[in-house]
C-alpha positions, 0 to 999 in steps of 0.5 A, spaced: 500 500 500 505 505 501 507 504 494 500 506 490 500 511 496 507 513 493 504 513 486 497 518 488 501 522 490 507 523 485 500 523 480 496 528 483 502 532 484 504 531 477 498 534 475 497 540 479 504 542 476 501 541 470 496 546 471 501 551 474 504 551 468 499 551 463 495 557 468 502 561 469 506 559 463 515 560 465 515 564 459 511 570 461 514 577 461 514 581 467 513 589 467 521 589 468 522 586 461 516 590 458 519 596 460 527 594 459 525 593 452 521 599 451 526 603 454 531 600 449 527 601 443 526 608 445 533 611 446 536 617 442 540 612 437 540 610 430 540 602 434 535 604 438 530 605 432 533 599 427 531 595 433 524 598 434 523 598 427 525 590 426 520 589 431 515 593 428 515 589 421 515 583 425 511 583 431 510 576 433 516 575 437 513 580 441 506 578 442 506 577 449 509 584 451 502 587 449 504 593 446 500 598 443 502 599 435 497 603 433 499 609 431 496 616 426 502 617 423 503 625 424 497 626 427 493 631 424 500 635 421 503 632 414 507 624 414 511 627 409 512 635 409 515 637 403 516 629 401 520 629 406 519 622 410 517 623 417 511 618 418 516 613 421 518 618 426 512 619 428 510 612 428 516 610 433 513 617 436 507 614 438 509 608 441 513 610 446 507 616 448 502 610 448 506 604 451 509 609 457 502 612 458 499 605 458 506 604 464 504 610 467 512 612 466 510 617 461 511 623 464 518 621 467 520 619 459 517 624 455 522 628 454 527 623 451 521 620 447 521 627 444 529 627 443 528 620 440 523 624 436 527 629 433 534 625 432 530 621 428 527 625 422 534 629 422 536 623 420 531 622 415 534 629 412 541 626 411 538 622 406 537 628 402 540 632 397 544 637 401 541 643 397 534 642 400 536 638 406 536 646 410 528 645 409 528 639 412 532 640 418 527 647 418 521 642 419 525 636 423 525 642 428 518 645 427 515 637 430 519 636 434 518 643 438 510 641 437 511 635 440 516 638 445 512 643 447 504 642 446 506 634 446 503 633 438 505 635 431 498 636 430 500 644 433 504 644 426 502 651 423 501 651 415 506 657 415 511 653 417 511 648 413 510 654 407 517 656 410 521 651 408 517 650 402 520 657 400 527 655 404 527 649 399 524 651 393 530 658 394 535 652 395 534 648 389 533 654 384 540 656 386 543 650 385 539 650 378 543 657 376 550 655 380 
């Protein structure tokens, strides 16, 4: 008898262990992680944004952290002011506002989220003629001091946008006739 004894109880402990696995998986991301990834992947650096846009393309991997993807680009100011491509800055933006909203940490972030920001679209502008890279630095600038300080690019003015268009279309007559 002691040994079927031995055998119920190694079975029923057996059994619990299976139900704690399968009710609190071993693989499931703490807090810690969650921030630790985000906060890597919204540093100032050109990394720091190859690592967040990597993930952004393949999301599966990082399924369990439940991040926030959603984004409306630029808000209500232009993607691509002038064509100059800003709507993946502003996306990476975006999730660091939402997912440190979602952690209650925004307010301790927001600033390097707005640097982060601003590192990105100068360079955005880097990849541009140097003629009318001037333009873009001018509204890279423009976005980052409405994010910096109204915390949108939806405060963007239409004039400054029609700023740069005149600092770029100068810029590119006067490389015509040089």
């Amino acid at each position: 008898m002691p040994r079927r004894l031995a055998t119920l109880i190694a079975s029923g402990a057996l059994a619990l262990l299976a139900t704690l696995a399968i009710a609190s998986p071993a693989a499931a991301v703490t807090p810690a992680q969650r921030l630790s990834v985000l906060s890597s992947w919204t540093q100032t650096s050109a990394s720091s944004y190859n690592s967040w846009n990597s993930a952004r393309v393949n999301r599966a991997p990082w399924a369990e952290y439940n991040f926030n993807w959603s984004t409306d680009y630029c808000s209500s100011s232009p993607d691509n002011p002038l064509g100059f491509t800003f709507n993946l800055g502003c996306y990476r933006h975006d999730f660091g506002y939402r997912n440190y909203k979602a952690v209650g940490q925004f307010s301790a972030n927001k600033s390097r989220l707005d640097s982060a920001f601003y590192e990105d679209l100068k360079r955005v502008c880097t990849t541009y003629n140097s003629v009318v890279r001037p333009a873009c630095y001018s509204l890279a600038w423009t976005y980052y001091q409405a994010v910096s300080i109204f915390g949108s690019v939806a405060a963007v003015q239409q004039a400054d946008i029609d700023r740069a268009a005149r600092m770029k279309a100068q810029a590119e007559a006067n490389a015509k006739t040089h």
